[in-house]
Legacy VTK file of the C-alpha trace (Angstrom):
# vtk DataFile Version 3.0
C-alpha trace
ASCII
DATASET POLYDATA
POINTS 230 float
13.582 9.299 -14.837
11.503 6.696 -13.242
8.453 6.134 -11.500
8.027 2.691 -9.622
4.652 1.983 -7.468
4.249 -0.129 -4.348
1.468 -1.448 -2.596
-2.246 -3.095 -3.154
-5.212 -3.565 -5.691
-5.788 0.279 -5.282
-2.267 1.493 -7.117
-2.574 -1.136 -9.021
-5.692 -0.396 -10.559
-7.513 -3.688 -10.199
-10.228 -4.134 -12.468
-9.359 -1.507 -14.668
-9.724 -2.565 -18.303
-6.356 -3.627 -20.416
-4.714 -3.208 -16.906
-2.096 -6.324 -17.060
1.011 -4.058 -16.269
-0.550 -2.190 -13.518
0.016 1.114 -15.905
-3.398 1.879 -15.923
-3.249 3.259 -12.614
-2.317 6.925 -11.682
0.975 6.487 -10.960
1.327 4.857 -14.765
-0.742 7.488 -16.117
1.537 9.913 -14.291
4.548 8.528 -16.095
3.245 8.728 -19.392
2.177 12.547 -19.161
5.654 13.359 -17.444
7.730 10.478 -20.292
8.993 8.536 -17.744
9.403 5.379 -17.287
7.336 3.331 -15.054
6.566 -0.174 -13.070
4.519 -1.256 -10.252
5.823 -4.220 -7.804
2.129 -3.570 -6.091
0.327 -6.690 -5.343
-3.911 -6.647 -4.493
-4.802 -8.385 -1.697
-1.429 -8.054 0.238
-0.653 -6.165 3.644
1.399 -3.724 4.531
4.768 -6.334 5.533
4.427 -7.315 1.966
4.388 -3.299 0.850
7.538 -3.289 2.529
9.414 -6.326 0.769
8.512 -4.995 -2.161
10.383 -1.742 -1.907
13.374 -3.298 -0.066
13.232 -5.924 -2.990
13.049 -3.437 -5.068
15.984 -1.131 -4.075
18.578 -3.634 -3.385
18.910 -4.691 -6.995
17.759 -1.059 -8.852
19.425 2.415 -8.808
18.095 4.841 -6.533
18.907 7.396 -8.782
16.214 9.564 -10.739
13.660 7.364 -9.401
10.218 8.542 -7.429
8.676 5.427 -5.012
5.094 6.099 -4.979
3.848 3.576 -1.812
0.035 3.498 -0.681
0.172 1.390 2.582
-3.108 -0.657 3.332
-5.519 -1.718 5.352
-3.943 -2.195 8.949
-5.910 -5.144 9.358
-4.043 -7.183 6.917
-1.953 -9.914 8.430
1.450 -11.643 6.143
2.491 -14.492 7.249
5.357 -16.903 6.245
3.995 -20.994 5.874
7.169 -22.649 6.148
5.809 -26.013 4.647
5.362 -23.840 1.339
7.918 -21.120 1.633
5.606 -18.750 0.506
4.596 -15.593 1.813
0.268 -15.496 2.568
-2.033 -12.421 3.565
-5.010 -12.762 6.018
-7.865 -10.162 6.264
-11.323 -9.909 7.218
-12.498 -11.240 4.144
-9.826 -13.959 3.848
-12.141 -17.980 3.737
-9.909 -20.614 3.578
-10.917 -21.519 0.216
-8.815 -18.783 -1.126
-5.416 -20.091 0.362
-6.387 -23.505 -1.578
-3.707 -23.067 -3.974
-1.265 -22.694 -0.967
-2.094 -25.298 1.403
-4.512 -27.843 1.864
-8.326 -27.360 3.553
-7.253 -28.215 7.154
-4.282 -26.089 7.284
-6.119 -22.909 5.811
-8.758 -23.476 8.044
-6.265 -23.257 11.094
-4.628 -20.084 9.353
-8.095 -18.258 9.389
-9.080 -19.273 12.446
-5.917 -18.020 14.362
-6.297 -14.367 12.092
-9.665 -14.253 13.445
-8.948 -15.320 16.986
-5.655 -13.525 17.766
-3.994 -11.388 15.047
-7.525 -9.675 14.019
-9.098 -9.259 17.787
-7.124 -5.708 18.427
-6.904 -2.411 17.197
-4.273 -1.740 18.938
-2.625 -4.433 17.608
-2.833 -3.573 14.082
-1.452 -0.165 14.358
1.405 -1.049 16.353
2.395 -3.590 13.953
1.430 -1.580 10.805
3.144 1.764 12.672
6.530 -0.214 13.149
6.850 -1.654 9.718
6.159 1.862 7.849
8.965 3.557 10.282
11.264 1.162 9.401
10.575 1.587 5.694
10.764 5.362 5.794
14.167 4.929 7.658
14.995 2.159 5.075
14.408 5.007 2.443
16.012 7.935 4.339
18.945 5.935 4.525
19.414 5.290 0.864
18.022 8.536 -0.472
15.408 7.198 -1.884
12.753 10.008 -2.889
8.935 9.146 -2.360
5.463 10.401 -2.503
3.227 7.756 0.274
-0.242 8.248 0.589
-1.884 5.313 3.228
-6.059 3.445 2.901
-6.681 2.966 6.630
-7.622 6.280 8.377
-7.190 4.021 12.083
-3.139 4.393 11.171
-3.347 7.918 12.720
-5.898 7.706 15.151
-5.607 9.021 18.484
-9.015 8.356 20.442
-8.464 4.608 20.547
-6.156 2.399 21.370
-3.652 5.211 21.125
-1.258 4.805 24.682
1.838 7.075 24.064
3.810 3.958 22.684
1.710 4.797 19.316
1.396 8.424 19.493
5.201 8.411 19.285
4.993 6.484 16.261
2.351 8.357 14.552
4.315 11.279 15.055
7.248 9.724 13.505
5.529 8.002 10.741
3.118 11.316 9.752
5.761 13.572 8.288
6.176 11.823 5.409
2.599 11.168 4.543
0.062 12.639 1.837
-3.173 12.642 1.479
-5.745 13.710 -0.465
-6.803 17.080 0.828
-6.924 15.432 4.001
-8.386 12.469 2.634
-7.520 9.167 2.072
-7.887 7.692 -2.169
-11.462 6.006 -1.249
-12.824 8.675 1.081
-11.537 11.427 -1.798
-13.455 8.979 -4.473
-16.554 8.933 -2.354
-16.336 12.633 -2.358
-15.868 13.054 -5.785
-18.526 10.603 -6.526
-16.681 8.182 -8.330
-18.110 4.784 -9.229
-16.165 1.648 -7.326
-17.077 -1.608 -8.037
-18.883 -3.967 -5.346
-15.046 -4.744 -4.005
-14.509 -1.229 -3.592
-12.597 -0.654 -6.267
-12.273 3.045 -8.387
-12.353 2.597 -11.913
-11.073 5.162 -15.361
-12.943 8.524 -14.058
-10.920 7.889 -10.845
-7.644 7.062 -11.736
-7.676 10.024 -14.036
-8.668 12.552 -11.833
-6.000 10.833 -9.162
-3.441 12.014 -12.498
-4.326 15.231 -12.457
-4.320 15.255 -8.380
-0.871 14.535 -7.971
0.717 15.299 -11.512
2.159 18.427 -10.496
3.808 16.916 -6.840
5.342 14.095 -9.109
7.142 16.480 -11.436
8.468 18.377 -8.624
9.785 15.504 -6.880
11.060 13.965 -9.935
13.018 17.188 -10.432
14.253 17.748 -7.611
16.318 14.823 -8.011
18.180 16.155 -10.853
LINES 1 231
230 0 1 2 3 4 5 6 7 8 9 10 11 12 13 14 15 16 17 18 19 20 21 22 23 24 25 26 27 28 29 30 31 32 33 34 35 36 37 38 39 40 41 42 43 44 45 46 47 48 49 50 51 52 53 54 55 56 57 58 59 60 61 62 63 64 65 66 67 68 69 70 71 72 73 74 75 76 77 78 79 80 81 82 83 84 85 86 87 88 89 90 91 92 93 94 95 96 97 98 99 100 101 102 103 104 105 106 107 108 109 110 111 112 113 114 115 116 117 118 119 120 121 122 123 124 125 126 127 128 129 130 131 132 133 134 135 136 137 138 139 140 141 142 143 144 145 146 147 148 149 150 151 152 153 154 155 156 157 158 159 160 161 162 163 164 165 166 167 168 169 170 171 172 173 174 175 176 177 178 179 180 181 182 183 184 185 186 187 188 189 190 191 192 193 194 195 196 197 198 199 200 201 202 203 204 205 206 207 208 209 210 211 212 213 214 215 216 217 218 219 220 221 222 223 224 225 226 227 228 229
């Protein structure tokens, strides 16, 4: 049996000490409790498009078989976009400068990336879900249609809400997309850490206490997932 992660910093366990295989995290902890193996293709920093070429990457060159996808979708407000000049995949978010896409492309041309994110791909709500709303539906149809078992949890509480920027076009895809969903009684992982007091680190991230009590959280759903697959 298997357990493979997917998504950002936050299933990866960013910043967690001796952390370099992403194992650290719940998910890994998970796998060691129930002897299974485990990876993580997450990626911190990425958005929710990249979430979802990492499972299809994933799946089209690994068995489906006795394996649980664990996927925490992100922020809605995180933009992947394909530079051509570089074939290379980049993320924009509210936090993105364009001294951080140095290593990617030059000062004038990551100046022009920000400044389009913050002009145009940034300036709606609306926007965001829509896009983030398609790409999980086609990923949970992606996974329906190979049989591909999975536990997905989601950061961004505006996925699912209904009071703005909600015309019917999104309530149908809420309503398709929510099935499939967890949470943590009701929460999402940083509003459940906030509750449970956790320390996060100044970039919002949870640390040991957290991770461990996320173990325990879902360590019981896991098994029974895993195990229903046999």
């Amino acid at each position: 049996m298997k357990i493979v992660s997917f998504g950002d910093s936050f299933i990866y366990g960013s910043e967690l000490e001796d952390n370099t295989d992403g194992s650290r995290a719940w998910p890994g902890l998970i796998a060691n409790q129930l002897g299974c193996e485990y990876q993580t293709l997450a990626n911190p920093g990425c958005g929710n498009e990249s979430i979802a070429m990492q499972i299809m990457h994933y799946f089209s060159a690994n068995t489906t078989q006795d394996t649980l996808a664990v996927i925490n979708w992100t922020w809605t407000q995180r933009w992947d976009f394909y530079v051509k000049d570089h074939e290379t995949w980049i993320t924009l978010g509210p936090t993105c400068v364009p001294e951080k896409l140095a290593h990617l492309v030059d000062k004038i041309q990551g100046q022009r990336l920000v400044d389009f994110y913050n002009d145009y791909a940034n300036s709606s709500l609306l926007w965001n879900k829509f896009r983030t709303l398609q790409t999980v539906a086609n990923v949970q149809q992606y996974l329906n249609n190979k049989g591909i078992s999975s536990i997905q949890t989601y950061t961004d509480q505006h996925m699912f809400d209904t009071q703005w920027h909600a015309p019917d076009y999104i309530k149908e895809l809420q309503d398709i997309v929510r099935p499939a969903m967890s949470t943590w009684d009701g929460l999402t992982y940083l509003e459940w850490c906030d509750k449970q007091n956790f320390y996060k680190t100044d970039t919002l991230h949870p640390l040991e206490q957290a991770h461990e009590a996320a173990a325990n959280f879902w360590i019981e759903t896991y098994r029974q997932k895993l195990n229903a697959k046999n």
